[in-house]
C-alpha positions as a printed NumPy array, in Angstrom:
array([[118.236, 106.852, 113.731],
       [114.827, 108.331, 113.817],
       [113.777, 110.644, 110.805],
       [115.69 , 108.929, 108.367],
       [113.458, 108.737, 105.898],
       [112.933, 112.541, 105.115],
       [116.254, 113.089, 105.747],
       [116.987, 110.889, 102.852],
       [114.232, 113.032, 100.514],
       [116.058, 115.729, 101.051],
       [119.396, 113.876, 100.088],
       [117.63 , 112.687,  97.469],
       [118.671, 108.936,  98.724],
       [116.788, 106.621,  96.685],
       [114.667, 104.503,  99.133],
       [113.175, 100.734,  98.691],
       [110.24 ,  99.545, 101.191],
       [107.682,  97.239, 101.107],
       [104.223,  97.184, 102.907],
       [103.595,  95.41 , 106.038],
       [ 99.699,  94.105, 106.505],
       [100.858,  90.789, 109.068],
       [100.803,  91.859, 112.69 ],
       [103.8  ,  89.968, 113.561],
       [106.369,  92.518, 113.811],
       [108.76 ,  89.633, 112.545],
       [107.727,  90.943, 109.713],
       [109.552,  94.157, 109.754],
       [112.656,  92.912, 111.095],
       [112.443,  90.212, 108.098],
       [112.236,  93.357, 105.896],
       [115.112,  95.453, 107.69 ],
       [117.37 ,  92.1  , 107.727],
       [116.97 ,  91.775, 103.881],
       [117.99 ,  94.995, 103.306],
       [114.537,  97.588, 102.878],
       [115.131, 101.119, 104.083],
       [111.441, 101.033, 105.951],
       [107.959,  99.722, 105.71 ],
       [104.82 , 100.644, 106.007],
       [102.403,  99.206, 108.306],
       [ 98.85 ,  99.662, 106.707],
       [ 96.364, 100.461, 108.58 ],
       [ 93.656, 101.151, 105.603],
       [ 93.154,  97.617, 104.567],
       [ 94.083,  95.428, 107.625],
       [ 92.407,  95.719, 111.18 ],
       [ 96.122,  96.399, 112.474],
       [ 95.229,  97.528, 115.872],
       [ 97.768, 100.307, 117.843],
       [ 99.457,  98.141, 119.758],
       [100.482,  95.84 , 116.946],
       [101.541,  99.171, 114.86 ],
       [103.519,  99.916, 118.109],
       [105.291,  96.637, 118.062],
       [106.462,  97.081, 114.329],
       [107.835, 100.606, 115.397],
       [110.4  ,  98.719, 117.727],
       [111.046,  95.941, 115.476],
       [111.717,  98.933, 112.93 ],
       [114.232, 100.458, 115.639],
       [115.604,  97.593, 116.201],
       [116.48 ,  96.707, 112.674],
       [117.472, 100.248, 112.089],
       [114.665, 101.153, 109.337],
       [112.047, 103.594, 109.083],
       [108.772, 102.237, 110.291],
       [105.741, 104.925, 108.386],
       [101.998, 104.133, 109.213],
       [ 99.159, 103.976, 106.088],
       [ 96.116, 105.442, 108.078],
       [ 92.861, 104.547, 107.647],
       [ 91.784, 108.04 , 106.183],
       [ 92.555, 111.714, 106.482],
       [ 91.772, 111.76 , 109.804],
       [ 93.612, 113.653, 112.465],
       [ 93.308, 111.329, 115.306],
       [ 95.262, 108.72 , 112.71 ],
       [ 97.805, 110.451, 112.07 ],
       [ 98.4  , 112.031, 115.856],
       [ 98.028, 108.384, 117.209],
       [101.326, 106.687, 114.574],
       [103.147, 109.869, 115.164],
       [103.099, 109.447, 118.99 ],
       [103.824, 105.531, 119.092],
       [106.999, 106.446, 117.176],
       [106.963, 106.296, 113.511],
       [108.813, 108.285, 111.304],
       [106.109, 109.162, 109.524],
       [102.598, 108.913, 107.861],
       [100.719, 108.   , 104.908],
       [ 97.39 , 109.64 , 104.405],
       [ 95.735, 107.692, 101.186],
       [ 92.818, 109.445,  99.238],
       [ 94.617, 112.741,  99.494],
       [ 92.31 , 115.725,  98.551],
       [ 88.846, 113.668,  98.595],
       [ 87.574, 116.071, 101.509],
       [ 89.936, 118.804, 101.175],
       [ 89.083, 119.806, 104.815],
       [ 90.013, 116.918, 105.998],
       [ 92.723, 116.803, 104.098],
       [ 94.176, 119.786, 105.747],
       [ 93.416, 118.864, 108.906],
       [ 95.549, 115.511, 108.755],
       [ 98.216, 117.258, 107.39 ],
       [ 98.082, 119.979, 110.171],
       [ 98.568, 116.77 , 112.806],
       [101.489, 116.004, 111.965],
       [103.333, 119.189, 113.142],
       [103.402, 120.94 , 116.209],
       [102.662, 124.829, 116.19 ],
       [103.012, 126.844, 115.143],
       [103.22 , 124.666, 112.079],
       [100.93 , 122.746, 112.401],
       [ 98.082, 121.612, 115.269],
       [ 99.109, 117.844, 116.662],
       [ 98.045, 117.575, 120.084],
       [100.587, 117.968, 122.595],
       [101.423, 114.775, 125.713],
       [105.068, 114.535, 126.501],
       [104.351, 110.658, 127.978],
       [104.222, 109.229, 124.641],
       [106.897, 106.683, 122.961],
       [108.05 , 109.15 , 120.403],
       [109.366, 111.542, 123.725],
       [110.969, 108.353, 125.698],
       [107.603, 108.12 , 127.575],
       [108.687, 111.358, 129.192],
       [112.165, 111.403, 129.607],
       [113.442, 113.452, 126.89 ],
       [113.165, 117.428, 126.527],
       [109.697, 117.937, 124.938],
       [110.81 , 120.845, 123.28 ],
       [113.65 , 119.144, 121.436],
       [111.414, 116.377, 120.675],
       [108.62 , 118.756, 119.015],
       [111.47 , 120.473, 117.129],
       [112.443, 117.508, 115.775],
       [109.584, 116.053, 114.678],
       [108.75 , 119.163, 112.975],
       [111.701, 118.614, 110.715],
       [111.962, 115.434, 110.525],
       [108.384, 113.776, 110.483],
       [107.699, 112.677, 106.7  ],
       [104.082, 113.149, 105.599],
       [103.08 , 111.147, 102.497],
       [ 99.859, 111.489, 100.631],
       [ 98.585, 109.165,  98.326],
       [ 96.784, 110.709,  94.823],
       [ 94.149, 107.706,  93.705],
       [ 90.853, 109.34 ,  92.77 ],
       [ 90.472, 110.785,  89.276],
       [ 88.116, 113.526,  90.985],
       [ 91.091, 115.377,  92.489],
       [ 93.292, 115.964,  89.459],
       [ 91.761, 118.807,  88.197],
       [ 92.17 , 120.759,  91.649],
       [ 95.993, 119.096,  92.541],
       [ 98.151, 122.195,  91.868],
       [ 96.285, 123.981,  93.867],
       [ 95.828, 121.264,  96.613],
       [ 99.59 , 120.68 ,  96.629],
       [100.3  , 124.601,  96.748],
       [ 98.159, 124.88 ,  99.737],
       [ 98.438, 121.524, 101.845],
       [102.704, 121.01 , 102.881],
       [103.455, 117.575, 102.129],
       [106.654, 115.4  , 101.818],
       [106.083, 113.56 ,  98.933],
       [103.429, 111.475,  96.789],
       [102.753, 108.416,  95.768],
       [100.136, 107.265,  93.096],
       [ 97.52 , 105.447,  93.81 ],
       [ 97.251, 104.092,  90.892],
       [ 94.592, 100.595,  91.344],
       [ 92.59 , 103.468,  93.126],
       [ 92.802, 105.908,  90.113],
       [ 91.832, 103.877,  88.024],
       [ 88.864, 101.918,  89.395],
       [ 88.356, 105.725,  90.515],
       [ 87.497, 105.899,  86.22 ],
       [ 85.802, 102.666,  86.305],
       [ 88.499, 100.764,  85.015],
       [ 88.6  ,  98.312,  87.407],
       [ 92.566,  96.798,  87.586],
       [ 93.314,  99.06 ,  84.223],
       [ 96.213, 100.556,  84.831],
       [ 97.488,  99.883,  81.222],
       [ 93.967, 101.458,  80.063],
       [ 94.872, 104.923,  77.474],
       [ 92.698, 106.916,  79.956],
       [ 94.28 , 105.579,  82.999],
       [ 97.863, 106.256,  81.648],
       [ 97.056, 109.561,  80.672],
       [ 95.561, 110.957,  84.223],
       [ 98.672, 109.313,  85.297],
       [100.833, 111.436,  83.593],
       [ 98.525, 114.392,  84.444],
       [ 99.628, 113.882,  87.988],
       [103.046, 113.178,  87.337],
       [102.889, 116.907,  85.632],
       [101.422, 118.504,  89.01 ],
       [104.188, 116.711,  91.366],
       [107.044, 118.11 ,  89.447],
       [105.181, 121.317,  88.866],
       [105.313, 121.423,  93.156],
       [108.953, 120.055,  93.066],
       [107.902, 117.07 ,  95.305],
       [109.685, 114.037,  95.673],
       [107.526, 110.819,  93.741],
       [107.342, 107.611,  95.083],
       [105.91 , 104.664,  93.442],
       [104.151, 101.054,  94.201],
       [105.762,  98.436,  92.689],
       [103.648,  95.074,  92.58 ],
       [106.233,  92.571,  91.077],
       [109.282,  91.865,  89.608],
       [107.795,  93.053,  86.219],
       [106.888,  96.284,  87.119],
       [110.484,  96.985,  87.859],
       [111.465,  98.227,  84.88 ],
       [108.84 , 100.122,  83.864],
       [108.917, 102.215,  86.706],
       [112.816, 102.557,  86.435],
       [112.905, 104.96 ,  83.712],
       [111.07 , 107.575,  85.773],
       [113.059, 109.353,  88.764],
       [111.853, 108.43 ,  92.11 ],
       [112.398, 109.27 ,  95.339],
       [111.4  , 105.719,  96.835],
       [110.185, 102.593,  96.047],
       [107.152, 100.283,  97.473],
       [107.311,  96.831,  96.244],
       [104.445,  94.762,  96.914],
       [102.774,  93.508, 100.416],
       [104.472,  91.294, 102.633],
       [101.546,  88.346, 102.687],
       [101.691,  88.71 ,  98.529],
       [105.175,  88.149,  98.58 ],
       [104.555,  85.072, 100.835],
       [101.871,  84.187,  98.996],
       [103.651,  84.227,  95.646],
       [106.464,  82.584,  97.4  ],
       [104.369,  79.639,  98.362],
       [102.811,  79.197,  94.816],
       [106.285,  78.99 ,  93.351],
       [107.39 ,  76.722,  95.911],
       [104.361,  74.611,  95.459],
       [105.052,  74.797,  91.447],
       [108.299,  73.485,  91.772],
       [107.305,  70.841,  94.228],
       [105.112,  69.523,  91.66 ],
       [107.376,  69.704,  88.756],
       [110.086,  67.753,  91.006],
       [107.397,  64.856,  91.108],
       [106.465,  64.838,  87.525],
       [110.177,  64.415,  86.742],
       [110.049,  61.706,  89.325],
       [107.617,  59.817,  87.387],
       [108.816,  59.999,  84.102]])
């Protein structure tokens, strides 16, 4: 079902992901076969090319998640190109850095008169042509999901009015961004940190948007719990393999120690 995830905004569905850096789209049917409602593939720190994003959009089909795309900036080429190949939607990170182009993103996502995305009917996301444009366009209109991430401390000041001005889905703090953004590199406990958190926490439900959040382990589970959110992101899939392979490894070795004893 394409769309799903804004749909489920709206229904106020909570929603559990993960983010996808590997280019093996086994990856994303891993993720829809254990039960996630989407990833994201990331585009902003991986050299994911377009035809590997493409090939997680079927593997998300196929598993019957949401496949959304982490451009590489607010740029509207990015965000026309993930749109076409099929995902659901986008997530622009650094949201109001350059406020123009910013806007511009945003505007890429939607067709007019609601926005300004280019217009090919050949593409994936219209059957490669054989579906009604028209219906298509109208479609993704309502049902593409546009994301922005908040991570700089520089924007805060300006977000109500940012948020007011530039239609968005939902956001999701950047929060290792924000606060190396304040030159607290990995402080996201830091007193400053917290508070510019909560400063954008204040301007999200001040626009009545629906909050997402990062989760990068188990330990952060709980902490994020006791806030309402619309969806969750835990972790990355080669950290989870990673982490994985470290416990494996751990137990491995404490199997042989109680070998020798």
């Amino acid at each position: 079902m394409r769309f799903r995830f804004k749909q489920r905004l709206a229904d106020k569905h909570p929603q559990r992901g993960t983010f996808v850096f590997s280019p093996d789209p086994a990856m994303t049917e891993i993720a829809g076969r254990a039960g996630f409602d989407f990833v994201i593939a990331d585009r902003e720190h991986t050299t994911l090319g377009w035809g590997e994003i493409q090939a997680h959009a079927r593997a998300a089909a196929a598993a019957g998640i949401s496949l959304l795309v982490r451009v590489q900036a607010a740029d509207r080429m990015e965000v026309m190109h993930a749109l076409d190949l099929g995902a659901d939607g986008v997530v622009i990170p650094h949201f109001g850095v350059d406020r123009a182009a910013t806007a511009a993103a945003v505007a890429a996502a939607r067709y007019a008169p609601e926005g300004e995305r280019g217009t090919c009917t050949g593409i994936r996301a219209n059957a490669y042509g054989l579906d009604v444009f028209a219906e298509t366009a109208a479609q993704a209109n309502r049902g593409g999901a546009v994301v922005v991430q908040v991570e700089d401390a520089a924007v805060l000041p300006g977000l109500d009015a940012l948020l007011a001005e530039v239609p968005v889905d939902a956001v999701m703090p950047g929060l290792a961004d924000l606060s190396t953004s304040m030159g607290h590199h990995g402080g996201f406990s830091h007193p400053a940190v917290l508070e510019a958190a909560e400063c954008l926490f204040d301007s999200v439900a001040r626009a009545g948007l629906p909050l997402g959040f990062y989760i990068a382990n188990p330990k952060e589970v709980a902490r994020w719990a006791r806030r309402a959110a619309a969806f969750y992101v835990y972790s990355i899939d080669y950290k989870v393999l990673a982490e994985g392979f470290r416990a494996a490894v751990q137990a491995l070795r404490a199997g042989d120690a109680g070998g020798q004893a």
